[in-house]
C-alpha positions in Angstrom: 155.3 -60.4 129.2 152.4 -62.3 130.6 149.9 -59.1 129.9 150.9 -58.8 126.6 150.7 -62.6 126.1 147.1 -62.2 127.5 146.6 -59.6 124.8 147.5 -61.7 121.9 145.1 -64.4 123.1 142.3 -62.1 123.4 142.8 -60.7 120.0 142.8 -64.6 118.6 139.7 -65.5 120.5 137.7 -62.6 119.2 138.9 -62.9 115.2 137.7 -66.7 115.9 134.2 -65.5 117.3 134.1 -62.9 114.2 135.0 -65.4 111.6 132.2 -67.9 112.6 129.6 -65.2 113.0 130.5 -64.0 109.4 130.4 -68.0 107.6 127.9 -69.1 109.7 123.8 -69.3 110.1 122.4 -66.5 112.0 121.5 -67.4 115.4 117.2 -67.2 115.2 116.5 -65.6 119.0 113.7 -66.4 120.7 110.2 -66.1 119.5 107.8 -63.0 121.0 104.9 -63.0 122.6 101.5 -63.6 120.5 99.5 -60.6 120.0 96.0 -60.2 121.1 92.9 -61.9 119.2 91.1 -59.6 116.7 87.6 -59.7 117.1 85.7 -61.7 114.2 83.6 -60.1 111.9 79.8 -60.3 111.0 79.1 -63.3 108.9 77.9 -62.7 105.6 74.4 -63.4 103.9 73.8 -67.1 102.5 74.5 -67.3 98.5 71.9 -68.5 96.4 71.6 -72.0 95.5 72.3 -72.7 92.1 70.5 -74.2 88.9 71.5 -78.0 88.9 73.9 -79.7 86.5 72.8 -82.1 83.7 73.3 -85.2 84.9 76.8 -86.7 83.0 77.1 -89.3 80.9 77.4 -92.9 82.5 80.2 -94.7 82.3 78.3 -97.7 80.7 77.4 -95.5 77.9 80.8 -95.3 77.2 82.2 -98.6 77.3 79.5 -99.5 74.8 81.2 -98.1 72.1 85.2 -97.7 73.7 85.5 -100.5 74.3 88.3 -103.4 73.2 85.1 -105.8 72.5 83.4 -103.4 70.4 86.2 -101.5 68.7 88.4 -104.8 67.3 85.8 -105.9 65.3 85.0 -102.6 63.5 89.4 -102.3 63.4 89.8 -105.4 61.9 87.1 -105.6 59.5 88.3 -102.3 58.0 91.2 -103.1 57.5 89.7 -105.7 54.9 87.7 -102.8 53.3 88.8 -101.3 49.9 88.4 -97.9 51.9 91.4 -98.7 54.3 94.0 -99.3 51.5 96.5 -96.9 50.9 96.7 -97.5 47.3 93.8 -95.2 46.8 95.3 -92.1 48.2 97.9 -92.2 45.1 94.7 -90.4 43.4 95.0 -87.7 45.4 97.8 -86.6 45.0 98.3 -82.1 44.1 94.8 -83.0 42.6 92.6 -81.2 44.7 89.2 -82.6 43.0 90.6 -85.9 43.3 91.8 -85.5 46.9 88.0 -85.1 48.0 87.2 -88.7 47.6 90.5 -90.1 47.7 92.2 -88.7 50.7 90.3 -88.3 54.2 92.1 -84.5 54.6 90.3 -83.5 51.0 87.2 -85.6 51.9 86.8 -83.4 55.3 86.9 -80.4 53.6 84.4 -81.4 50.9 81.7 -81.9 53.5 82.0 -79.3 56.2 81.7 -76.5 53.0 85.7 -75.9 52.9 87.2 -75.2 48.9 89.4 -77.7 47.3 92.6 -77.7 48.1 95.6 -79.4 47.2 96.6 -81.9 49.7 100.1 -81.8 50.4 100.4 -85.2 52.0 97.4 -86.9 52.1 96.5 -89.7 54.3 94.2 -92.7 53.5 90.3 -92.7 54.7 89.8 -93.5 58.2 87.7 -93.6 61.2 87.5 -89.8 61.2 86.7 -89.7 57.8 83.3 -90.2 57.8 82.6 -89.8 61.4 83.9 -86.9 64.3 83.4 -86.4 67.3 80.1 -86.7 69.6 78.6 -83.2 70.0 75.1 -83.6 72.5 76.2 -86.8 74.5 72.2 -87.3 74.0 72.0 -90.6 73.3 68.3 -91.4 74.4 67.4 -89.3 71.5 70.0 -89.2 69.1 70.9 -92.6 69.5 74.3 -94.4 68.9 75.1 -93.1 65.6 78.2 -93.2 65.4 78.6 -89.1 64.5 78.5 -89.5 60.8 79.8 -86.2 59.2 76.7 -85.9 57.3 73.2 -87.5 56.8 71.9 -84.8 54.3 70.6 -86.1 50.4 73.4 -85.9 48.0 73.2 -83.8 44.9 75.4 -85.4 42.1 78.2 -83.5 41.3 80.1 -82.3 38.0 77.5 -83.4 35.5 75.4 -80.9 35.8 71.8 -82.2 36.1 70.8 -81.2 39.5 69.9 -84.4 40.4 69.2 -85.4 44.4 69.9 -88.8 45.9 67.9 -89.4 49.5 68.0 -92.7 50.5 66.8 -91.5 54.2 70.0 -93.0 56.3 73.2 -93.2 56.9 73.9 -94.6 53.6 73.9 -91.2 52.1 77.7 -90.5 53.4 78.3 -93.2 50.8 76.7 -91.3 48.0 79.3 -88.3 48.4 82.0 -90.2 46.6 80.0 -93.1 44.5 78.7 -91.1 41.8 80.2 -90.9 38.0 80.8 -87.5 38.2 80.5 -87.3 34.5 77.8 -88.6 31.9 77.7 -89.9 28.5 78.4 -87.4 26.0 75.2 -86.7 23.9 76.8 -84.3 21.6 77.2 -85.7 17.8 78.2 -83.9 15.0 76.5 -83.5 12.2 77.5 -87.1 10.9 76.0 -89.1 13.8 79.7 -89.5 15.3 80.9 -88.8 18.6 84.7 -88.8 19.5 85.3 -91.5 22.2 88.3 -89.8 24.6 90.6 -91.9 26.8 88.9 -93.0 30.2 85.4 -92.9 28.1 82.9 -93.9 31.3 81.8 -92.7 34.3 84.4 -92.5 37.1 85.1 -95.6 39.1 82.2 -95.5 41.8 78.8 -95.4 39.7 77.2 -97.5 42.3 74.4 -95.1 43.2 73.6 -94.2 40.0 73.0 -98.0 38.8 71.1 -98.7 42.3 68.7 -95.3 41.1 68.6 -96.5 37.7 69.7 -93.7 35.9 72.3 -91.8 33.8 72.8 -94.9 31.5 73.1 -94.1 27.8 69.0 -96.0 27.1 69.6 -97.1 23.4 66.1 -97.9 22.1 65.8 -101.9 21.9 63.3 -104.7 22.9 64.0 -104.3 26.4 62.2 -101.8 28.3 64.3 -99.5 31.3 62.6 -99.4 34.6 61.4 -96.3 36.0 63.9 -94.8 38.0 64.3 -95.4 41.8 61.9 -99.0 41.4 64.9 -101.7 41.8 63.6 -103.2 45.3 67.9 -103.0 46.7 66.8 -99.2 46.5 63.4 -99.1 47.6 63.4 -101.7 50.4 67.1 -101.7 51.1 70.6 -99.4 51.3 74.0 -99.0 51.1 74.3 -100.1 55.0 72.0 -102.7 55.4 73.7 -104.9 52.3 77.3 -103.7 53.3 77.6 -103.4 57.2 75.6 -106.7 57.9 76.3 -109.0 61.0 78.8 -111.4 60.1 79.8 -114.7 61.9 83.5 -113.5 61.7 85.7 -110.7 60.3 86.1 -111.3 56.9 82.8 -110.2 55.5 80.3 -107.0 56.6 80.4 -104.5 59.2 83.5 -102.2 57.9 84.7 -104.5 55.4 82.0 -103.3 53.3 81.8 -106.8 51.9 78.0 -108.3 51.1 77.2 -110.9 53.5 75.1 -113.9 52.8 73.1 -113.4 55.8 72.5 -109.7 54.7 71.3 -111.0 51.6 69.3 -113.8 52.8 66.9 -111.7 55.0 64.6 -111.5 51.7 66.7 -114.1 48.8 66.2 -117.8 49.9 69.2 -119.1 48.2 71.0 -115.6 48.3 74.4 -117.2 47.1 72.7 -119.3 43.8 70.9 -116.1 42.9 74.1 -113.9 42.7 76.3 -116.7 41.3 73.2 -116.9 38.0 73.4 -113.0 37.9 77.3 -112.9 38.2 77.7 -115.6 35.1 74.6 -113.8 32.9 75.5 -110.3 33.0 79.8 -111.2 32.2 78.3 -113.1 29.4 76.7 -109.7 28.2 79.9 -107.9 28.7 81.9 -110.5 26.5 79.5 -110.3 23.6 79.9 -106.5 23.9 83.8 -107.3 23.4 83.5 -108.7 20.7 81.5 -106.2 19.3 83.4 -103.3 20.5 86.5 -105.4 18.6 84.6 -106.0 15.4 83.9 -102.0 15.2 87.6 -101.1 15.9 86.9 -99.7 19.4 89.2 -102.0 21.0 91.9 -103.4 19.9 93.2 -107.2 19.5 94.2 -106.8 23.5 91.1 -105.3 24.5 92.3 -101.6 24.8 90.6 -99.0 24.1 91.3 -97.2 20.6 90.3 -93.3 21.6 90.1 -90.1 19.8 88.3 -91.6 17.4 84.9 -90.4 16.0 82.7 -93.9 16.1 78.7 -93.7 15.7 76.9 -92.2 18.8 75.3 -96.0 19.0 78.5 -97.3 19.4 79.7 -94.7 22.3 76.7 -95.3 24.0 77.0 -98.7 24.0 80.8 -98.5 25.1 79.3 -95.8 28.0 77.3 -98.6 29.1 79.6 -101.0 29.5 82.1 -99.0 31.6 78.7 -98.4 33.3 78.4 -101.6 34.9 82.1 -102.7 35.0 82.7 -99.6 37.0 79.3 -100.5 39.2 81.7 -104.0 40.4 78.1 -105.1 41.8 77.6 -107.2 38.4 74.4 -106.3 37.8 73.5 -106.8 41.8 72.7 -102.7 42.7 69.8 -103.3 39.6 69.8 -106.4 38.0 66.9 -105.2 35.6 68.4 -101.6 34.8 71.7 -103.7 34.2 69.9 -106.0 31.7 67.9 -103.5 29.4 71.4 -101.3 28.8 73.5 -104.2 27.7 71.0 -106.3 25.9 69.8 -103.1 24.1 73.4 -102.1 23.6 74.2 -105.8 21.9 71.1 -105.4 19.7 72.1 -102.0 18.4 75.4 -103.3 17.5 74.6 -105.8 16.1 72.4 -103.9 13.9 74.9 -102.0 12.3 
C-alpha cells in the first residue's frame, strides 16, 4: 500500500516538473569559454584628402531678410497693395489670357515659358508671385535681390508692334502685366468712321506705356508730343524707386505700391502741391472731354458709353485717349507732358467738328 502510494506521488511530482518546463522560460545554462583572439589585420593605405567645401551661408545673412523685423513690414504693407486683394483674381477665372496677370498660378506660367492654361482655382498674387526661391546663396555678388522671377526687357504683348520696354531694374517685372495689350484701332472705312466696341481703351494697366510716351492716338493740334522715352519719371526714375520708397510707417511705399512724399521729394521741392496742381488740371481736361463725348452722342446722359456705333475716327481717338489716361490712375503723374498734348489736342479736335 505504502509502495504504491509512493508511486502515485512520484507520478504527481514529475507531471508537475513537466508542466512547468513546458509554460515556462527556458532555463539559459551557463555561458562557454571565450575563444582565442584572431590576429589583426594589416592596416590599410591613408585615403586622400578631399577638395574643401564652400564655406556656408552665415546665419546673419539669413536673419537679414527672415527675420520678424524685416518680414512684418513688407507683410503688412502688402496687404495695403492693390496686388494683395482678392477681388482681382475674379478676372481670372477659365480665362487663361486673363489668368496671366490676374492670378499668381497663370502669372508663373507666363514667365518661366509655360502655355496658358486655364486656372482651375486660382489664387491671388503673392510673395511667390514675383519672386522664388534663392538659387547661388551668392550674395557678395548678386546681392539681396530679393529673387525676382525675371529682370529681362519686356516686349509688349497682343498689339503687335514689337515694341521693347528696358528700364534696366527690377521695375521691369512690373512691365509684364502694365501694358494695354491692345491699341487704338486705326482702321476707318471709307467714310472716315470707325466703330467704337464696348470696353473701347487699352486694358486697365497702361502705366508703362504713358511713362514711355507712346501708343496714344496723337491727333494733330497745337500741342506738340514729346519724343518717346524723354519724360524725366522714365529717364531718371522707375517703377521701384517712386513705388517701393522708405516710408515713416506702413501705410504708404515699400509693398503698398503707394507713392510716397519722401520718394517724390528727392527731386520735387513741394512734391505734394505739384501733384495736387497736376491732379486738379488734367480731371479738368477729362471733364471737358465729357462733355464733348456727350454733345457727339458717345456717351450718354449718365456717362455710359454708347458702342457699336460708327463715330469719326477723330472722335474714337479722342475717346482712346481718354480711357488712356483714366486707365494710367497716375493723373497725368507717369508723363505729365505726354498726358497734356493728347487731351488738349483731343478737346481741340472736337471742338472743331
Amino acid at each position: 500500500m505504502k509502495n504504491s502510494k509512493l508511486i502515485g506521488f512520484l507520478i504527481i511530482l514529475v507531471s508537475s516538473f513537466m508542466f512547468i518546463q513546458c509554460t515556462s522560460d527556458v532555463v539559459v545554462g551557463p555561458q562557454g569559454e571565450a575563444g582565442i583572439d584572431g590576429i589583426d589585420g594589416t592596416n590599410g593605405t591613408n585615403g586622400t584628402d578631399g577638395i574643401n567645401g564652400v564655406d556656408g551661408v552665415g546665419a546673419a545673412s539669413c536673419i537679414t531678410c527672415h527675420s520678424n523685423s524685416h518680414r512684418e513690414p513688407i507683410q503688412s504693407s502688402y496687404a495695403l497693395s492693390g496686388h494683395a486683394g482678392a477681388g482681382a483674381v475674379a478676372y481670372a477665372g477659365s480665362r487663361a489670357s486673363c489668368a496671366e496677370c490676374h492670378s499668381n498660378e497663370g502669372f508663373i506660367n507666363y514667365v518661366t515659358g509655360q502655355p496658358a492654361v486655364d486656372i482651375a482655382n486660382p489664387t491671388a498674387i503673392s510673395c511667390t508671385t514675383c519672386h522664388e526661391k534663392h538659387s547661388t546663396f551668392d550674395f557678395e555678388n548678386d546681392g539681396y535681390d530679393y529673387a525676382l522671377r525675371t529682370f529681362e526687357p519686356v516686349e509688349m504683348r497682343k498689339v503687335g508692334t514689337g515694341y521693347t520696354i528696358d528700364y534696366g531694374d527690377k521695375s521691369n517685372t512690373c512691365i509684364e502685366c502694365h501694358q494695354p495689350r491692345k491699341l487704338a484701332i486705326i482702321d476707318e472705312d471709307a467714310d472716315g468712321l470707325i466703330e467704337v466696341p464696348n470696353r473701347y481703351g487699352p486694358h486697365y494697366g497702361a502705366q508703362s506705356i504713358l511713362l514711355e510716351g507712346i501708343y496714344g492716338a496723337e491727333i494733330a493740334g497745337s500741342t506738340d508730343y514729346p519724343t518717346a522715352v524723354s519724360s524725366t519719371h522714365r529717364t531718371g526714375a522707375s517703377c521701384v524707386s517712386c513705388h517701393m520708397g522708405e516710408s515713416s510707417d506702413t501705410s504708404q511705399g515699400q509693398h503698398s505700391m503707394i507713392p510716397t512724399a519722401n520718394a517724390c521729394a528727392t527731386c520735387h521741392g513741394d512734391a505734394e502741391t505739384l501733384v495736387t496742381n497736376l491732379k486738379t488740371e488734367i480731371e479738368d481736361l477729362m471733364t471737358q472731354l465729357e462733355v464733348l463725348f456727350t454733345a457727339q452722342g458717345l456717351l450718354d446722359a449718365d456717362g455710359n458709353l454708347v458702342y457699336n456705333v460708327d463715330y469719326p475716327a477723330v472722335v474714337a481717338d479722342a475717346y482712346w485717349n481718354y480711357k488712356f489716361i483714366y486707365y494710367d490712375h497716375s493723373h497725368g503723374v507717369h508723363n505729365p507732358a505726354y498726358t497734356r498734348a493728347l487731351l488738349k489736342n483731343s478737346i481741340e479736335a472736337l471742338e472743331a467738328l
